[in-house]
N, CA, C and O atoms as a GROMACS GRO file, in nm:
protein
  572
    1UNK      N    1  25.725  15.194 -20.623
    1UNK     CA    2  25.708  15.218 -20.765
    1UNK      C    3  25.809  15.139 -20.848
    1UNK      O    4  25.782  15.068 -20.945
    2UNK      N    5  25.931  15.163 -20.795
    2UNK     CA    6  26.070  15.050 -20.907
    2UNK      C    7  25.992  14.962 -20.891
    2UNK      O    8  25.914  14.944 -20.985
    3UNK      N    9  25.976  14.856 -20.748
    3UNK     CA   10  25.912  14.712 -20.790
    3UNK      C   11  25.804  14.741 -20.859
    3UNK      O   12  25.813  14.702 -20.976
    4UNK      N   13  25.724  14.783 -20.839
    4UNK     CA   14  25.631  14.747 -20.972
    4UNK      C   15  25.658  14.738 -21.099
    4UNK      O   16  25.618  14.650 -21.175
    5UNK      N   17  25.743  14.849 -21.131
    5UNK     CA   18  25.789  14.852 -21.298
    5UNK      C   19  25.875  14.732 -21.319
    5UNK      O   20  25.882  14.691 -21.435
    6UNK      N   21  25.952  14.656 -21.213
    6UNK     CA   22  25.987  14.537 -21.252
    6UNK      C   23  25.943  14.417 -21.267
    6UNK      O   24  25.994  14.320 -21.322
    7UNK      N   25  25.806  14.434 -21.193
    7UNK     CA   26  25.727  14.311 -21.183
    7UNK      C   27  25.659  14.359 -21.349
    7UNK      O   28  25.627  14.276 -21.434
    8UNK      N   29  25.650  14.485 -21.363
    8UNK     CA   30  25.575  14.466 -21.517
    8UNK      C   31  25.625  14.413 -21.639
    8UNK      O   32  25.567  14.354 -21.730
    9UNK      N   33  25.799  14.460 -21.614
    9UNK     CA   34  25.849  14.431 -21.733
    9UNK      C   35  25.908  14.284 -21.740
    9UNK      O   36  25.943  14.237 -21.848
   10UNK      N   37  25.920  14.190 -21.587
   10UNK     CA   38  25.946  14.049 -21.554
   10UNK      C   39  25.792  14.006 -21.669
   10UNK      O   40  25.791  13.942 -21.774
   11UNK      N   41  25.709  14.054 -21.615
   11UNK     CA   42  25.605  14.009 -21.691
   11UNK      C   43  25.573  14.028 -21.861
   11UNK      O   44  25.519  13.949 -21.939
   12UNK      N   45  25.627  14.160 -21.885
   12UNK     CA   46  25.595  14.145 -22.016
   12UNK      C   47  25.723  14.045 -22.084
   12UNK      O   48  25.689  13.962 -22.168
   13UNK      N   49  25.847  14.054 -22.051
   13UNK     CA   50  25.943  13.955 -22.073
   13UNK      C   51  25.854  13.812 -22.077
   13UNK      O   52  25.818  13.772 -22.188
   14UNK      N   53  25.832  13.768 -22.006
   14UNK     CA   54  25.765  13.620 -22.013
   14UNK      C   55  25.667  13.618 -22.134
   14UNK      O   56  25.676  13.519 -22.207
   15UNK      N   57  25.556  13.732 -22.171
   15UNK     CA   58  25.422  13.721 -22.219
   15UNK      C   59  25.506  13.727 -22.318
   15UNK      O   60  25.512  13.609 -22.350
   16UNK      N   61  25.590  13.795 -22.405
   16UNK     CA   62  25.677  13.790 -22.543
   16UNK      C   63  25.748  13.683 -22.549
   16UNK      O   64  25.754  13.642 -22.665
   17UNK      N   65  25.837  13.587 -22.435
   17UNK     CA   66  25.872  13.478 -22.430
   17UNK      C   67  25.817  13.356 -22.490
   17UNK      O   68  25.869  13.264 -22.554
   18UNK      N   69  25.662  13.387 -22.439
   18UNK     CA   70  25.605  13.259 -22.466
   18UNK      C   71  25.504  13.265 -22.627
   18UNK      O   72  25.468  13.179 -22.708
   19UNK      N   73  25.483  13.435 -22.615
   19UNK     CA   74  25.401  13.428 -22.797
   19UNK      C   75  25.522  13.387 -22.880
   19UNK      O   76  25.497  13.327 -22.985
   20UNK      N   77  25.629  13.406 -22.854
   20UNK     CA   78  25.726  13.388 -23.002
   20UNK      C   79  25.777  13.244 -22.988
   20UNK      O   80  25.844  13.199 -23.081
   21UNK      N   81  25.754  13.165 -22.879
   21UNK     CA   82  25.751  13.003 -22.849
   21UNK      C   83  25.591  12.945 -22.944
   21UNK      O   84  25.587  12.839 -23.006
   22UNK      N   85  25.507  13.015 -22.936
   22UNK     CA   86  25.402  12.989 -22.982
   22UNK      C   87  25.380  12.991 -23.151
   22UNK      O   88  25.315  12.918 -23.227
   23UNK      N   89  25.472  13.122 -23.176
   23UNK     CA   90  25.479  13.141 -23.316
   23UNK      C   91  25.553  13.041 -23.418
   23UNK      O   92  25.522  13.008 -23.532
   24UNK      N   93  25.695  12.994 -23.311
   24UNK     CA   94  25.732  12.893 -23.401
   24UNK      C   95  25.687  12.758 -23.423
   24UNK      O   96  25.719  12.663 -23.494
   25UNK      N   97  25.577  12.794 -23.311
   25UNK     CA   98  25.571  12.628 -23.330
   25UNK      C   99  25.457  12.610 -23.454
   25UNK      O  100  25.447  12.506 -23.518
   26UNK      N  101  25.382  12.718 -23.475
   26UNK     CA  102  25.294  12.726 -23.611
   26UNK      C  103  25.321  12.738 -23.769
   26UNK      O  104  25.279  12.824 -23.847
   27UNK      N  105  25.386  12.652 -23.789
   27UNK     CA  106  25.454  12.625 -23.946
   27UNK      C  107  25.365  12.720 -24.061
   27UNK      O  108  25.248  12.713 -24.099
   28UNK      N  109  25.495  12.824 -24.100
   28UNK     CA  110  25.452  12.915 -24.190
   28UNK      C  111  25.358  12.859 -24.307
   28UNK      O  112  25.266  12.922 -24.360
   29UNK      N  113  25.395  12.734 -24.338
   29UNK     CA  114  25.356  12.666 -24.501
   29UNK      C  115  25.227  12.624 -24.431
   29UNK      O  116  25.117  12.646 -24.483
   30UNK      N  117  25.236  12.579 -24.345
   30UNK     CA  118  25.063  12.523 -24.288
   30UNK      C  119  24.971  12.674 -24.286
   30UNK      O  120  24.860  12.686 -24.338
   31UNK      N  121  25.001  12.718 -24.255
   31UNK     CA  122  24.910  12.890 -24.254
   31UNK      C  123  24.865  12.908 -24.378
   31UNK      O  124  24.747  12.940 -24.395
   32UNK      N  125  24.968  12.888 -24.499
   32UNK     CA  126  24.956  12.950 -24.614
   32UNK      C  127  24.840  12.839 -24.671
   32UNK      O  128  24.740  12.878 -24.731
   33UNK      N  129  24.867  12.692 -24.642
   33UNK     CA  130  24.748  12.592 -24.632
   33UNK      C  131  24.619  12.641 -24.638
   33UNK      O  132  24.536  12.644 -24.728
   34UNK      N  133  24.619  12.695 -24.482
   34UNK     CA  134  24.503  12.690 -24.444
   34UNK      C  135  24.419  12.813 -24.494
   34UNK      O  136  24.297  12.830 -24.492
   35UNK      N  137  24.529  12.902 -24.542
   35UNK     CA  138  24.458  13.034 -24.594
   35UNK      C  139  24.420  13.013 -24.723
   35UNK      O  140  24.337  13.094 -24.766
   36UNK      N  141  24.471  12.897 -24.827
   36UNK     CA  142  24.411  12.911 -24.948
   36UNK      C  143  24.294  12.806 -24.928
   36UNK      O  144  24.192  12.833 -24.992
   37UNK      N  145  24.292  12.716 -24.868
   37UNK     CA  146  24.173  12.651 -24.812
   37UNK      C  147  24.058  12.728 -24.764
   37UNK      O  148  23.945  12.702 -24.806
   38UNK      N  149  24.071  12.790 -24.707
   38UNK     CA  150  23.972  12.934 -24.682
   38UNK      C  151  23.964  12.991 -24.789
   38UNK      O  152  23.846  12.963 -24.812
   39UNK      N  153  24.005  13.067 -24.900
   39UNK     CA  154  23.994  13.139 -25.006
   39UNK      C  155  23.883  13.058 -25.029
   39UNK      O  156  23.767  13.096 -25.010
   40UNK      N  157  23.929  12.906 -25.085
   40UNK     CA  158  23.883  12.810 -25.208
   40UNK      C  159  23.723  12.793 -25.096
   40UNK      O  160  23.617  12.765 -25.151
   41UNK      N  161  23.727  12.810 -24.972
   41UNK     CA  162  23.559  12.832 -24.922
   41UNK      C  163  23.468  12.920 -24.895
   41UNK      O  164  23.355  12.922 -24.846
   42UNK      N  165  23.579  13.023 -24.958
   42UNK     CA  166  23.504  13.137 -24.955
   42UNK      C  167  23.467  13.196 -24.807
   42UNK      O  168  23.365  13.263 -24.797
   43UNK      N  169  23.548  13.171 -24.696
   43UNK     CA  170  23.555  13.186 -24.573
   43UNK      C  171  23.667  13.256 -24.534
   43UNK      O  172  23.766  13.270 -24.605
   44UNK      N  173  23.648  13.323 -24.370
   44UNK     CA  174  23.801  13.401 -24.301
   44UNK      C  175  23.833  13.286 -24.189
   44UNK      O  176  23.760  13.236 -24.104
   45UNK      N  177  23.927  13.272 -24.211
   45UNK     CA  178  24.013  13.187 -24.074
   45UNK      C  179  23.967  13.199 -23.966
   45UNK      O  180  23.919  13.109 -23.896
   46UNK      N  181  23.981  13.341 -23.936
   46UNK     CA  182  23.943  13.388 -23.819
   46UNK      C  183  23.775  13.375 -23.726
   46UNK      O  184  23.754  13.365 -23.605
   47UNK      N  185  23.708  13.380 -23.811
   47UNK     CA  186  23.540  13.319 -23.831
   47UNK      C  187  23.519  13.242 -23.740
   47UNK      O  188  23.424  13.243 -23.663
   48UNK      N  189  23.645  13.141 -23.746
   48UNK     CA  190  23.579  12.977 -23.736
   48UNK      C  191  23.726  12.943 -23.609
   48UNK      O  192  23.812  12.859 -23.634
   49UNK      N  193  23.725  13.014 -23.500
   49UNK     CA  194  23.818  12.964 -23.385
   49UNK      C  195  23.956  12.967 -23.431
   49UNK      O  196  24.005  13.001 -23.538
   50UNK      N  197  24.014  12.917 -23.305
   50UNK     CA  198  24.209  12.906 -23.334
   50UNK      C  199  24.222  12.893 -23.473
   50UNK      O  200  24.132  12.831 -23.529
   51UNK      N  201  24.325  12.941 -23.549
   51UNK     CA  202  24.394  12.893 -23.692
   51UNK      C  203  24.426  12.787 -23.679
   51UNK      O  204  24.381  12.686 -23.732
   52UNK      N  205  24.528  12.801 -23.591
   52UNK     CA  206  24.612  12.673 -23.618
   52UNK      C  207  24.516  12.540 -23.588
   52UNK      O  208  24.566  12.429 -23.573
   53UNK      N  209  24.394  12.562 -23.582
   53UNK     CA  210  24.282  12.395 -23.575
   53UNK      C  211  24.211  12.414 -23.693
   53UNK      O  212  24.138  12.325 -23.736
   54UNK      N  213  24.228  12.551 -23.766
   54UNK     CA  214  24.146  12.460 -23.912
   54UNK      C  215  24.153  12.426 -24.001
   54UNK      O  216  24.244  12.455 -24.078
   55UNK      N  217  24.046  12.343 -24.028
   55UNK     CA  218  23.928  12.344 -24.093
   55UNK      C  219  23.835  12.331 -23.943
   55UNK      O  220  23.720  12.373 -23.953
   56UNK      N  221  23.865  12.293 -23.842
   56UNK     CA  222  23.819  12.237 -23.740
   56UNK      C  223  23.643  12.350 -23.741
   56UNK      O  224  23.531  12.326 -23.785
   57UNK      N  225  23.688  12.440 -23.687
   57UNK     CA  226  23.580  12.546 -23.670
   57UNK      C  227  23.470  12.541 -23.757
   57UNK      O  228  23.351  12.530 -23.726
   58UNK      N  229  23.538  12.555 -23.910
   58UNK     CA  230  23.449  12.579 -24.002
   58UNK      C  231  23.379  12.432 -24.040
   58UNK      O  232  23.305  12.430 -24.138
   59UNK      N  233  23.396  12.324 -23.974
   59UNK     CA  234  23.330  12.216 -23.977
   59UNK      C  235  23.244  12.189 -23.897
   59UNK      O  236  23.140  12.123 -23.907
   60UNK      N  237  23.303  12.254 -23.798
   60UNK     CA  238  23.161  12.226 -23.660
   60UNK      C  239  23.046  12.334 -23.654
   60UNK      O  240  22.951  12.321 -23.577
   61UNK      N  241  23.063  12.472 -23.762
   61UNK     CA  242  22.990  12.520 -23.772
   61UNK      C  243  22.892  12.476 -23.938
   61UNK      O  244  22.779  12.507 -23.974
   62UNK      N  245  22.985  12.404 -23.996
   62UNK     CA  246  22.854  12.372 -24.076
   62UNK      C  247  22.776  12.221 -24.078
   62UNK      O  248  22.677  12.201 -24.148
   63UNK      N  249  22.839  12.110 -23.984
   63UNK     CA  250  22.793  11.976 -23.950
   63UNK      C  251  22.676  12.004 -23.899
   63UNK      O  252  22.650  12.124 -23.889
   64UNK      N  253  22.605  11.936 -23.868
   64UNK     CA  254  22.476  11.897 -23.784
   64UNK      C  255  22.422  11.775 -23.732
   64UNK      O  256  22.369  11.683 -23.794
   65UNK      N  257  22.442  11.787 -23.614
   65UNK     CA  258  22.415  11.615 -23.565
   65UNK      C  259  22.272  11.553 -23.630
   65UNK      O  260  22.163  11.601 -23.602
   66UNK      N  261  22.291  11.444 -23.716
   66UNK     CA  262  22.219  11.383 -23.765
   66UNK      C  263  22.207  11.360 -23.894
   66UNK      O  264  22.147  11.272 -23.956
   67UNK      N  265  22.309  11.503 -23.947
   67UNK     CA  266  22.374  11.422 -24.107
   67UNK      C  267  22.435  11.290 -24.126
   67UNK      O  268  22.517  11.240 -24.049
   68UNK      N  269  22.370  11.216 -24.282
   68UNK     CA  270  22.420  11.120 -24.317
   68UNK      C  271  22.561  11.121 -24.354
   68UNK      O  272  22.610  11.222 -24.404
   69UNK      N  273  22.610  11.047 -24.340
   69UNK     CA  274  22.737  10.950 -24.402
   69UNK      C  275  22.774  11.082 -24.534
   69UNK      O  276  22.841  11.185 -24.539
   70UNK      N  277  22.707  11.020 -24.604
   70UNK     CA  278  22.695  11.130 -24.829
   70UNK      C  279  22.674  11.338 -24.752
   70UNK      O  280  22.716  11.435 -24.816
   71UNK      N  281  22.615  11.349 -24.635
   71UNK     CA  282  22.627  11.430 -24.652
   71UNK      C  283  22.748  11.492 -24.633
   71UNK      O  284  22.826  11.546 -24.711
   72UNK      N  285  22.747  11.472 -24.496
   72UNK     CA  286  22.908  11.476 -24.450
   72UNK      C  287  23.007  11.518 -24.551
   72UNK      O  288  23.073  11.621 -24.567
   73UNK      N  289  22.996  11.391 -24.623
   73UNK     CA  290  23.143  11.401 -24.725
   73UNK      C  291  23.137  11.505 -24.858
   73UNK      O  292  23.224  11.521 -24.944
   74UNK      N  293  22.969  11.589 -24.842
   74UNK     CA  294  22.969  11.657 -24.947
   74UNK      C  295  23.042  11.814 -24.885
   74UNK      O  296  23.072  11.907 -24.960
   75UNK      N  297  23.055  11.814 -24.775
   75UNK     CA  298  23.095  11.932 -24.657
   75UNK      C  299  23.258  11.899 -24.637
   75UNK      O  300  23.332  11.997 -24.632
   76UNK      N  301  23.290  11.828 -24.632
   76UNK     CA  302  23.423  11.784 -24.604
   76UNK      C  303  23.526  11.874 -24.702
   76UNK      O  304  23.528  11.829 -24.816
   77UNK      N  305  23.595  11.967 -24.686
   77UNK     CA  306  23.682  12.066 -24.801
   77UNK      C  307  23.832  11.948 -24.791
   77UNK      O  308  23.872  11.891 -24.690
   78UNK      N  309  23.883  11.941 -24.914
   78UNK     CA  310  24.010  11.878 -24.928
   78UNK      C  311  24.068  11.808 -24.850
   78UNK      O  312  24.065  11.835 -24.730
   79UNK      N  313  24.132  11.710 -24.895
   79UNK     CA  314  24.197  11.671 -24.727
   79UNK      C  315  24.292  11.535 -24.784
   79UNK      O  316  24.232  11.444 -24.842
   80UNK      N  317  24.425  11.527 -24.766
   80UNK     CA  318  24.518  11.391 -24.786
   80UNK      C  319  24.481  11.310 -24.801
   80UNK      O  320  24.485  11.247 -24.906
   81UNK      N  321  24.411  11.269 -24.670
   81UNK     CA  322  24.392  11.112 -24.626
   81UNK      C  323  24.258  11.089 -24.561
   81UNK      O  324  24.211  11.189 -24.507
   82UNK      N  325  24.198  10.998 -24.556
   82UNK     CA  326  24.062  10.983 -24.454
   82UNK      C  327  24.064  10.827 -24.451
   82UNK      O  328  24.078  10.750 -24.546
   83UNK      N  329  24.044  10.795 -24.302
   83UNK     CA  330  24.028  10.661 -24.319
   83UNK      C  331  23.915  10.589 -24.184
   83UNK      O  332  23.901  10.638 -24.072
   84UNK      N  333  23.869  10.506 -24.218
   84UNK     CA  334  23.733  10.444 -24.099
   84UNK      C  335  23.774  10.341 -24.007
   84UNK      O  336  23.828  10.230 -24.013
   85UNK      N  337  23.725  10.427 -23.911
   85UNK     CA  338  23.748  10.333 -23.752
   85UNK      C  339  23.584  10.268 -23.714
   85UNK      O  340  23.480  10.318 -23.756
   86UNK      N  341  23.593  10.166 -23.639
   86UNK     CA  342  23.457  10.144 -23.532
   86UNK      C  343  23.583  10.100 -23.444
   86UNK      O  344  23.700  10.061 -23.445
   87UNK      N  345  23.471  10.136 -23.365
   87UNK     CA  346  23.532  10.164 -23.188
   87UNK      C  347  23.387  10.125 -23.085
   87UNK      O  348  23.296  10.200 -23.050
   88UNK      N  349  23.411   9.972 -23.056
   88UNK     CA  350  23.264   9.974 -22.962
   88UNK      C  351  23.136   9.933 -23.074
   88UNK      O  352  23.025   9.895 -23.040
   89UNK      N  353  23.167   9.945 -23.167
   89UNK     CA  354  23.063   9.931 -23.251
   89UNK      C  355  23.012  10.083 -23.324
   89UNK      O  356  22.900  10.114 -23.365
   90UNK      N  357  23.112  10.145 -23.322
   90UNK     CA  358  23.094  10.324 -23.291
   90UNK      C  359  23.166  10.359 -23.439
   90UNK      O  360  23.279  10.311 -23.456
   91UNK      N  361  23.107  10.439 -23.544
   91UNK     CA  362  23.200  10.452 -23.654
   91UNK      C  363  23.225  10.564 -23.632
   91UNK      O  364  23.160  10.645 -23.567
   92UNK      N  365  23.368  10.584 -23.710
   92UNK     CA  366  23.367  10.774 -23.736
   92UNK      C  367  23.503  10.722 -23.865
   92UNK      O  368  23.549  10.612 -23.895
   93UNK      N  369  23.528  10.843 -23.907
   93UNK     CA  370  23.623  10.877 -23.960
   93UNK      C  371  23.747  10.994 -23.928
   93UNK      O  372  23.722  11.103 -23.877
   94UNK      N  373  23.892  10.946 -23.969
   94UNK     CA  374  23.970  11.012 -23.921
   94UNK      C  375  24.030  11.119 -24.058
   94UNK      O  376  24.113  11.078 -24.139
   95UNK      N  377  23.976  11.250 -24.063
   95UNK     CA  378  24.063  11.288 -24.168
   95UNK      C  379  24.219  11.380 -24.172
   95UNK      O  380  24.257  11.455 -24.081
   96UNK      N  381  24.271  11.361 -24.260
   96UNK     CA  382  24.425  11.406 -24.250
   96UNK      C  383  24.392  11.556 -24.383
   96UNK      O  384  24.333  11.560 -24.491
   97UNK      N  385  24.477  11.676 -24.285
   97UNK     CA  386  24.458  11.765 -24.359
   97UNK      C  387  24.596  11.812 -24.382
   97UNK      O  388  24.677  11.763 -24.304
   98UNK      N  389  24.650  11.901 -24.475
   98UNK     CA  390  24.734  11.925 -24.503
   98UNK      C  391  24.829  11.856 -24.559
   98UNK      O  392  24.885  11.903 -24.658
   99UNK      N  393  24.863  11.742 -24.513
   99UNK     CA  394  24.970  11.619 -24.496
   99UNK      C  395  24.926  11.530 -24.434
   99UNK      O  396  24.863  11.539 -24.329
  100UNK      N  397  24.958  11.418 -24.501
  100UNK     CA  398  24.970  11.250 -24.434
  100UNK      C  399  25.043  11.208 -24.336
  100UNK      O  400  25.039  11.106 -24.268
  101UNK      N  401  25.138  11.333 -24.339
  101UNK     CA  402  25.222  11.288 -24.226
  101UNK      C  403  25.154  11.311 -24.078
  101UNK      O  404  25.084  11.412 -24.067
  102UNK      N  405  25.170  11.220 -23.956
  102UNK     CA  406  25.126  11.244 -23.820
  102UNK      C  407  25.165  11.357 -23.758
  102UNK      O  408  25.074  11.414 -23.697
  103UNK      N  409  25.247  11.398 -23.754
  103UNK     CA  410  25.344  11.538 -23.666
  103UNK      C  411  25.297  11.637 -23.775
  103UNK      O  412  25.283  11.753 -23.735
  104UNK      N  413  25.270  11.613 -23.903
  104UNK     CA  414  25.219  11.776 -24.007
  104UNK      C  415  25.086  11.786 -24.035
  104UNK      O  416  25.046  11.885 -24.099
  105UNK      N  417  25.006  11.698 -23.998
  105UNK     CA  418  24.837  11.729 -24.052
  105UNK      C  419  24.767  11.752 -23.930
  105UNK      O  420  24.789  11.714 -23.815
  106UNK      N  421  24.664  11.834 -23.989
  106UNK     CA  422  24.565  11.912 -23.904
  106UNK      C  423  24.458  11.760 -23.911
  106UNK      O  424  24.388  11.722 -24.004
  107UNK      N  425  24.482  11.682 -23.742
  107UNK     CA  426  24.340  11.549 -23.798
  107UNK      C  427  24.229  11.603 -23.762
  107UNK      O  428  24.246  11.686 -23.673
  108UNK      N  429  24.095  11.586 -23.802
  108UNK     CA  430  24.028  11.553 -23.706
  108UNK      C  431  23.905  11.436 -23.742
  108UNK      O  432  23.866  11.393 -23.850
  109UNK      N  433  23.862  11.406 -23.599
  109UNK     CA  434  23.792  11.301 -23.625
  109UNK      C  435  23.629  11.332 -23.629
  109UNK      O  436  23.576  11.424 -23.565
  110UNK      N  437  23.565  11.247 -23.708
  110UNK     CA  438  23.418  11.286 -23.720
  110UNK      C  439  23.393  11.147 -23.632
  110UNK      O  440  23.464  11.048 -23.619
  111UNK      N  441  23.264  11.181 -23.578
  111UNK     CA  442  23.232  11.038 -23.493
  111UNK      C  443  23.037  11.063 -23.543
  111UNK      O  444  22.958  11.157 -23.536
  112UNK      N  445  23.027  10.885 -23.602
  112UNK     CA  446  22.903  10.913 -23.573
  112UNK      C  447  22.854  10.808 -23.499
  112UNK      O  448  22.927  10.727 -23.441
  113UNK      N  449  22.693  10.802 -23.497
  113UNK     CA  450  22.663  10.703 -23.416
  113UNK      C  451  22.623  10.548 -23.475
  113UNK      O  452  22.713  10.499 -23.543
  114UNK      N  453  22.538  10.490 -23.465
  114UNK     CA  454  22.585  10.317 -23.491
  114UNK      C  455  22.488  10.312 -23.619
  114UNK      O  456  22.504  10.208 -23.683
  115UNK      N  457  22.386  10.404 -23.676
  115UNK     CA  458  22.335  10.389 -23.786
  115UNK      C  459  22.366  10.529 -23.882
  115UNK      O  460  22.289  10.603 -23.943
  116UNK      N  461  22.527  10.531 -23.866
  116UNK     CA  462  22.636  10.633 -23.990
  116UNK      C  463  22.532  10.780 -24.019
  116UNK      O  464  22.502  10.822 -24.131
  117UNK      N  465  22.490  10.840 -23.889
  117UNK     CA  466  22.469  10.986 -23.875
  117UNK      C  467  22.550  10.990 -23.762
  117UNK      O  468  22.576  10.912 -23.671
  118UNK      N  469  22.601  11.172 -23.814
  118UNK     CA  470  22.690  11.221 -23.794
  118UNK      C  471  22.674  11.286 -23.613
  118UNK      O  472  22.559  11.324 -23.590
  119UNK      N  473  22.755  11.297 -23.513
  119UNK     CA  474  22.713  11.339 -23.376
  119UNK      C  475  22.815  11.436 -23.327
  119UNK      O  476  22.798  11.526 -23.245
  120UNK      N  477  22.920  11.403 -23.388
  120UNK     CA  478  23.046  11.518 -23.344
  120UNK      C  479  23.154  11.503 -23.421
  120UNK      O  480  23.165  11.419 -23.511
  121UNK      N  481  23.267  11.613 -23.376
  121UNK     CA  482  23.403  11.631 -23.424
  121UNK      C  483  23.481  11.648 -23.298
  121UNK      O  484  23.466  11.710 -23.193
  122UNK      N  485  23.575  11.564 -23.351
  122UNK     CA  486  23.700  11.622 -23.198
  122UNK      C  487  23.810  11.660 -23.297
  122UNK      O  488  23.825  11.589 -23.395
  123UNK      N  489  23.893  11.774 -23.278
  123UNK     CA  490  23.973  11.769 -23.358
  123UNK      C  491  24.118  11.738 -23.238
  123UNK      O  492  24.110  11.747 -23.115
  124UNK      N  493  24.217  11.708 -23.300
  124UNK     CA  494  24.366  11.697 -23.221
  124UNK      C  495  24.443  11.807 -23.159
  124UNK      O  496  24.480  11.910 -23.215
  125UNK      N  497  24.461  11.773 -23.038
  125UNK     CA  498  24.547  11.812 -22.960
  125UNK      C  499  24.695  11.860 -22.942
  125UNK      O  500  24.758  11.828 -22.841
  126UNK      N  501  24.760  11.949 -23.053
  126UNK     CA  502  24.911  11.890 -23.109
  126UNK      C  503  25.031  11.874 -22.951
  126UNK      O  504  25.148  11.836 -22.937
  127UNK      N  505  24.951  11.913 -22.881
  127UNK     CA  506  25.021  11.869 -22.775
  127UNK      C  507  25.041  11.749 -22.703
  127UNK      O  508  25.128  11.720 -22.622
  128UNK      N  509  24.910  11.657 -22.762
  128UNK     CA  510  24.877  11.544 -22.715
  128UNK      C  511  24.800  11.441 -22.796
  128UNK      O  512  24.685  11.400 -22.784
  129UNK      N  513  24.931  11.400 -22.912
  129UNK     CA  514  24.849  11.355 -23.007
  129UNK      C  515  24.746  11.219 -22.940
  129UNK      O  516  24.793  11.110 -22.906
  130UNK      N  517  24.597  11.257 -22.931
  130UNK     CA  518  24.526  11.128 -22.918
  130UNK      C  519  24.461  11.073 -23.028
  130UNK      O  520  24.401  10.966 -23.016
  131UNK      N  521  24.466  11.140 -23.144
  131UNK     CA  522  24.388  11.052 -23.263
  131UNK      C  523  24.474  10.939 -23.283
  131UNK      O  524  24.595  10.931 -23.265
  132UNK      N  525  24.383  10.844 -23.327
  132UNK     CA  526  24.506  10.711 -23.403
  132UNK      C  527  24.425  10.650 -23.482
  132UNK      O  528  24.303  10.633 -23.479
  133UNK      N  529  24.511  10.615 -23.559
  133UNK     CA  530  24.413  10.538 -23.679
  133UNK      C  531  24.468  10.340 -23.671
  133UNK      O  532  24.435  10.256 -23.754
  134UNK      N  533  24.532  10.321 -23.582
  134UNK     CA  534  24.640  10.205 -23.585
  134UNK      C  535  24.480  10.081 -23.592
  134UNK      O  536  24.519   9.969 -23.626
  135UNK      N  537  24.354  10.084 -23.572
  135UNK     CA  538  24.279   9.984 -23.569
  135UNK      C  539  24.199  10.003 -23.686
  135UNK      O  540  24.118   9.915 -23.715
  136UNK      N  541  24.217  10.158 -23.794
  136UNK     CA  542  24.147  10.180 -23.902
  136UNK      C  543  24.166  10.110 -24.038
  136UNK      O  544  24.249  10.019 -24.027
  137UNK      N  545  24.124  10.121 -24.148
  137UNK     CA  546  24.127  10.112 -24.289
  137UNK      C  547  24.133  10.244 -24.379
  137UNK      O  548  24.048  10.330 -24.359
  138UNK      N  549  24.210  10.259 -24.458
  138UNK     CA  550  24.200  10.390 -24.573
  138UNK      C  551  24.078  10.365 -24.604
  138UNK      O  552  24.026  10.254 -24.592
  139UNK      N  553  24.006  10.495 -24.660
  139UNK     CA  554  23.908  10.484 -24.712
  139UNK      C  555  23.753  10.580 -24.593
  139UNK      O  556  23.762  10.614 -24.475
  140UNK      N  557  23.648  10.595 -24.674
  140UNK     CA  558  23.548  10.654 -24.664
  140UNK      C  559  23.485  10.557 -24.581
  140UNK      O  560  23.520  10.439 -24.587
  141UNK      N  561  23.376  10.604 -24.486
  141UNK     CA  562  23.243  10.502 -24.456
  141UNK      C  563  23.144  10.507 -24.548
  141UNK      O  564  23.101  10.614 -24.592
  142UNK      N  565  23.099  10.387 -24.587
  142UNK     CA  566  23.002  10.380 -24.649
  142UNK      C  567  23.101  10.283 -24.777
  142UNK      O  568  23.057  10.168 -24.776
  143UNK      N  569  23.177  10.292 -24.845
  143UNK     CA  570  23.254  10.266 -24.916
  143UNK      C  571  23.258  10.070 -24.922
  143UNK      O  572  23.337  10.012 -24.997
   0.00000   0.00000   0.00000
């Protein structure tokens, strides 16, 4: 019986270890972001997957593979920066939320296919930043 109660509380030690590692790493001012961004859509955070990825959720639930270019951008809620990649002959756009800065914005990327309808979203990894814009231009597709 002791070992067990120590294996429980070894364990709950770790599981509190690692939520309050988790908590800091979620920047209070980005929350408050993302919560008036939600107000202004008339949406709950919670709705639409992890917080700390949106707009992410609430984009992939209202995209649809095969929207145009104009529609897209009529769905798109606020955002810093946006700028256009082809890749392969492959367009998408990268948008910056919150901040312009790389280490503070929520990116994500829209990808469409080779005649500018829409096919997916990937949003970023903050563990592993893979978005890059280093082969892009500021600016919209279509533009």
């Amino acid at each position: 019986m002791k070992s067990i109660t120590i294996q429980l509380l070894s364990a709950l030690t770790l599981m509190v270890l690692f939520l309050s590692s988790c908590i800091e790493t979620y920047p209070r001012e980005l929350r408050k972001e993302q919560e008036l961004m939600a107000q202004e859509l008339g949406v709950e955070i919670e709705d639409y997957g992890p917080a700390i990825r949106f707009p992410w959720g609430y984009l992939r639930a209202r995209l649809t593979p095969g929207m145009s270019v104009q529609e897209v951008h009529q769905i798109i809620p606020k955002h810093e920066a946006v700028y256009r990649c082809r890749t392969d002959s492959i367009p998408s756009e990268i948008y910056y939320f919150f901040s312009k800065e790389d280490d503070k914005a929520v990116r994500i990327e829209i990808v469409y296919d080779e005649h500018e309808r829409y096919q997916f979203l990937r949003p970023e990894d903050r563990n592993s930043a893979r978005i890059s814009v280093e082969n892009c231009e500021p600016g919209y597709l279509g533009e």
